[in-house]
C-alpha positions in Angstrom: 54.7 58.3 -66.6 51.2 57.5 -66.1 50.1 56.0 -62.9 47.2 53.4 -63.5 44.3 54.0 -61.5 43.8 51.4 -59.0 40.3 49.9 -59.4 37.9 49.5 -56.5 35.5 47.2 -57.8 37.5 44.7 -56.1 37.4 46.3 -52.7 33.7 47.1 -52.8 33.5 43.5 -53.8 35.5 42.9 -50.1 33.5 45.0 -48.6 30.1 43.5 -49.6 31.4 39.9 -48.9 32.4 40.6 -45.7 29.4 43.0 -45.2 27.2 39.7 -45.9 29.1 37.2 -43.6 28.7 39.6 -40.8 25.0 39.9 -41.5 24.5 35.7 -41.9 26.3 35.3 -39.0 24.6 38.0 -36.6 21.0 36.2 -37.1 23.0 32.8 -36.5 22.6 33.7 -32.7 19.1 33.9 -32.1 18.3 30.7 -33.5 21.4 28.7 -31.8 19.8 30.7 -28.4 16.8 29.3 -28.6 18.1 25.7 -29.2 20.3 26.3 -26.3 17.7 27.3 -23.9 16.7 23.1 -23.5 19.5 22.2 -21.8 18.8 18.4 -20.8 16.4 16.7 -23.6 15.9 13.5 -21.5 14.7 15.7 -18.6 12.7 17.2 -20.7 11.2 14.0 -22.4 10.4 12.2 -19.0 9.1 15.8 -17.7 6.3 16.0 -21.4 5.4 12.2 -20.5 5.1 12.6 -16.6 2.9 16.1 -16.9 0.3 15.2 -19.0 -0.2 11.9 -17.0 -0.4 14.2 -13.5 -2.8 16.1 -14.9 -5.2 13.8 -15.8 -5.1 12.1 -12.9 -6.3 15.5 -10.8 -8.8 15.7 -13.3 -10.0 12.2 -12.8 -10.5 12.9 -8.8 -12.1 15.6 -9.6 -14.7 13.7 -11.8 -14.9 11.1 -8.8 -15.6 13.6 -6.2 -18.9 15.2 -8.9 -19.6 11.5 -8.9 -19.5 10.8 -5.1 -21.3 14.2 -4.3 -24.2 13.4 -6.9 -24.7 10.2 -4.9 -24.7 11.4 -1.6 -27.5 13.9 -2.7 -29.7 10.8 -3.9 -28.6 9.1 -0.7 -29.9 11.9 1.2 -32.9 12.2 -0.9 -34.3 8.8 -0.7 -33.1 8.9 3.2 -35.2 11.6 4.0 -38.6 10.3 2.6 -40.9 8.4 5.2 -40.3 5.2 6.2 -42.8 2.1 4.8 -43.4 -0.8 6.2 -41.6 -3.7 4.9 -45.0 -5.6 3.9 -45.9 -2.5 1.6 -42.5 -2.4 -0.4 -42.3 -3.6 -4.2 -39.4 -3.8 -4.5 -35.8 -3.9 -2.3 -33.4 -1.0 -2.9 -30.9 0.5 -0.6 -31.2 3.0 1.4 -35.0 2.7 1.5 -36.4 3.9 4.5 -37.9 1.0 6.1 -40.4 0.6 9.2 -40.7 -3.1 11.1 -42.6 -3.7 14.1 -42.0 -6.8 15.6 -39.9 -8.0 18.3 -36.4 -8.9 18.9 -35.3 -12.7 19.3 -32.7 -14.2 21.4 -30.5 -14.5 18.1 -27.6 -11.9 17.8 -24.2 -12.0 16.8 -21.0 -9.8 17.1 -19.5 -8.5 13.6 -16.1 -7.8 14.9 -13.3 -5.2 14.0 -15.6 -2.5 14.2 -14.4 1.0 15.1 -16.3 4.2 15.9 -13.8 7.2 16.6 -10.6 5.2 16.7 -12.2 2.9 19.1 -12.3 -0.7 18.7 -15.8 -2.4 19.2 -18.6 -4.9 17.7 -21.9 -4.2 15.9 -24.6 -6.0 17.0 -26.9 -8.0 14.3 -30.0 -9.3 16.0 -33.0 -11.1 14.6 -36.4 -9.8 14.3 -39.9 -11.1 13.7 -41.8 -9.1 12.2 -45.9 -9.3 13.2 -48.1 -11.2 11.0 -50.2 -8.3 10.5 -47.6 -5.8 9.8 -45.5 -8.6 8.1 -46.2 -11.3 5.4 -50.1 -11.1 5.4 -50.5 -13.5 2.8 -48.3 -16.3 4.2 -50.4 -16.0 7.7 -46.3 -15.7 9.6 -44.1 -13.9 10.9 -40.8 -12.7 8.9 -37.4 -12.4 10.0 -35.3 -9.5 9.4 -31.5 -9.3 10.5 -31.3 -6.0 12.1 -27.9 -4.0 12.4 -28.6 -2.0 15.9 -25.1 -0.2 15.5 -21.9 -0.4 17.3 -21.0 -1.5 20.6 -18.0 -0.6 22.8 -15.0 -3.7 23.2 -13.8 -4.1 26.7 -10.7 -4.5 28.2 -11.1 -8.3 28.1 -11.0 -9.6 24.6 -12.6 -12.8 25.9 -15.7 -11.1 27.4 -18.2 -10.0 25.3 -20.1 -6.8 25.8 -23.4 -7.5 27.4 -26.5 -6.5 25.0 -29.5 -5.1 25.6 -33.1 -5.1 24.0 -36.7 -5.0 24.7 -39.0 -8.3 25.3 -41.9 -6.7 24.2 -43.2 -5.9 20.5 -41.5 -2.6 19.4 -41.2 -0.2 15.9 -38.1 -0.3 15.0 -36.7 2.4 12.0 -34.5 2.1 9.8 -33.0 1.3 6.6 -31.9 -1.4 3.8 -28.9 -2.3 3.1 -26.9 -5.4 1.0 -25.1 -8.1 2.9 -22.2 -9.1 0.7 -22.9 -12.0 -1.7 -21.6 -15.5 -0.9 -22.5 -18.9 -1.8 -20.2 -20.0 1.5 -20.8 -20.0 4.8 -20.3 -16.6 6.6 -20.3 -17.2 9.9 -21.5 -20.8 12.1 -25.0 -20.5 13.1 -26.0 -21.4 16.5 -25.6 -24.9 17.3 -27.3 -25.4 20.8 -28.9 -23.0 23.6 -25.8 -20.5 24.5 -24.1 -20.5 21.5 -26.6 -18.0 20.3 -24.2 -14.8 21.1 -20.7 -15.5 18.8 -18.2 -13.4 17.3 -18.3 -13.0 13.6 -16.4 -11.5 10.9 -18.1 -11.0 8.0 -21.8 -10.9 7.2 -23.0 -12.1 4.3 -26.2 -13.8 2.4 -24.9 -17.4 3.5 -25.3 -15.8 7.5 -28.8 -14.7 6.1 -30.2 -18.0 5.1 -28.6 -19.8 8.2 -30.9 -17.3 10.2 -34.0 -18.2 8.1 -34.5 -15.0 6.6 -37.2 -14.1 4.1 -34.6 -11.9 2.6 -31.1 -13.1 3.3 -29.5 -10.8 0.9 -30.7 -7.6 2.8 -30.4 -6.4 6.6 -31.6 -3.2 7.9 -29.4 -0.7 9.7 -31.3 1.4 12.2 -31.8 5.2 11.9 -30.0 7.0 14.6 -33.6 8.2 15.9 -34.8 4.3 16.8 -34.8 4.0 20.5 -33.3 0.3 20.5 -30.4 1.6 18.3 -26.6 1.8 19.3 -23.9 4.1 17.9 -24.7 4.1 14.5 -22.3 7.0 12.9 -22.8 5.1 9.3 -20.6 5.3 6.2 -22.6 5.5 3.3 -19.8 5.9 0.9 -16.3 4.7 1.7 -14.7 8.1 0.4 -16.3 11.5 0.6 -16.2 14.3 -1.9 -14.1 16.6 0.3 -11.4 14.0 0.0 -11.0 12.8 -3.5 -11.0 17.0 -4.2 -7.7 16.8 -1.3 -6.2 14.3 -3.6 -6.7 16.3 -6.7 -5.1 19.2 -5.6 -2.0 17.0 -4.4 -1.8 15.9 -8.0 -1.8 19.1 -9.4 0.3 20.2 -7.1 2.8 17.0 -7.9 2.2 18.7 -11.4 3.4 22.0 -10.7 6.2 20.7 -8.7 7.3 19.2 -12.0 6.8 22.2 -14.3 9.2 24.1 -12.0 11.4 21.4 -11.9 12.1 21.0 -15.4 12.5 24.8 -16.0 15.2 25.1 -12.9 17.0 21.5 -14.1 16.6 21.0 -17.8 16.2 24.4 -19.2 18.8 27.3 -19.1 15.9 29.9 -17.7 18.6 30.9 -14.2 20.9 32.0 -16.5 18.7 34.1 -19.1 16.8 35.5 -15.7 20.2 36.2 -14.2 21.7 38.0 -17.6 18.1 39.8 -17.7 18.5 40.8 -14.1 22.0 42.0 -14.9 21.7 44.2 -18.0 18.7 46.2 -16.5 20.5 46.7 -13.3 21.5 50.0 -12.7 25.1 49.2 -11.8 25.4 48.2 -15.0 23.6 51.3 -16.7 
């Protein structure tokens, strides 16, 4: 009796099949791995539109503080040229150097709410008549400048103004332009009768100017630190320096960083890859 030989195409066919299902689903893994490693999508979704938005804004400050620093170097250039006398300027532009000789009036208010070092206090605007000669030639009179002399120490008693000081005779005084606000309204009451010359005000503006009789009631000078009839003056020239809109870059891209290390610790699975990492190189383990 013949035994039939038992054929082992079949088997080999086994084998193979299972040869290939063991192959398709070993480089299954990978890719479900990488799919795994978001772990939290609408983390991540809030983290892509937050990020970009973080960083721009850094890079904004820093466009602000190049801006900022470019103006404080014109500031300081046209500061540092030579004064000219008001009569001899064509035209009106801030922070011109300016040069009045004249003499002071009777006339000067209080701009209140002013504070030099944390303190509170006043700056003084005075009137000044500027000479004929060294003035408005062609008209044959004087012309009146509001002068900002600088700031002025509050005292204890609210209701007691500080006492104010200035020369009687003709003087030079130094210093330069500067806008008053623009309003069509009143900015503070003018004088109304001998002794109400000295009041509190809050706000200066080109409505104050005309009520003075100003040639130019949208301009005042602030004096140069160097005038001898000036106060404290300690200006700002621009309301935020350079130095400071860089600080608030950095927080922003620090606030940006924050969230990059956020979303990997809270929406991704990187603790656990680092941690299985950590534990298949240890040497324990080898």
């Amino acid at each position: 009796m013949t035994v039939p030989i038992r054929s082992s195409q079949k088997d080999d066919n086994a084998v193979s099949t299972v040869t290939g299902i063991s192959s398709t689903e070993a480089s299954e893994p990978p890719r479900a791995a990488s799919v795994a490693f978001i772990r939290s999508w609408t983390l991540s979704a809030l983290c892509l539109l937050f990020f970009p938005l973080l960083i721009g804004l850094g890079n904004w400050q820093l466009h602000r503080a190049e801006e900022k620093q470019q103006i404080l170097q014109q500031v300081n250039t046209r500061l540092s040229s030579q004064p000219v006398a008001v009569a001899d300027l064509e035209s009106l532009e801030i922070f011109t150097p300016v040069r009045l000789l004249g003499v002071y009036t009777d006339e000067y208010l209080y701009l209140d709410n002013r504070t030099r070092n944390g303190r509170v206090g006043y700056e003084v605007l005075q009137a000044f008549e500027v000479s004929a000669n060294a003035g408005d030639a062609k008209a044959g009179q004087r012309s009146r400048w509001l002068i900002n002399r600088g700031w002025l120490a509050a005292g204890a008693d609210r209701n007691q103004l500080p006492e104010v000081r200035y020369p009687l005779a003709a003087k030079v005084v130094t210093g330069f332009l500067y806008p008053s606000a623009e309003s069509d309204t009143v900015g503070a009451r003018p004088p109304a009768k001998p002794g109400d010359e000295h009041v509190r005000i809050q706000s200066m503006d080109t409505g104050l100017g005309r009520q003075l009789g100003l040639q130019h009631p949208q301009w005042h000078v602030r004096l140069g630190a160097d005038s001898d009839t000036a106060l404290v003056t300690d200006w700002q020239l621009i309301t935020t320096n350079p130095q400071k809109h860089r600080g608030y870059a950095v927080q922003w891209f620090m606030m940006a960083a924050a969230l990059l290390i956020m979303w990997l610790l809270a929406a991704t699975r990187t603790r656990e890859i680092v941690r299985e990492k950590w534990f298949k190189n240890s040497p324990e383990q080898t």
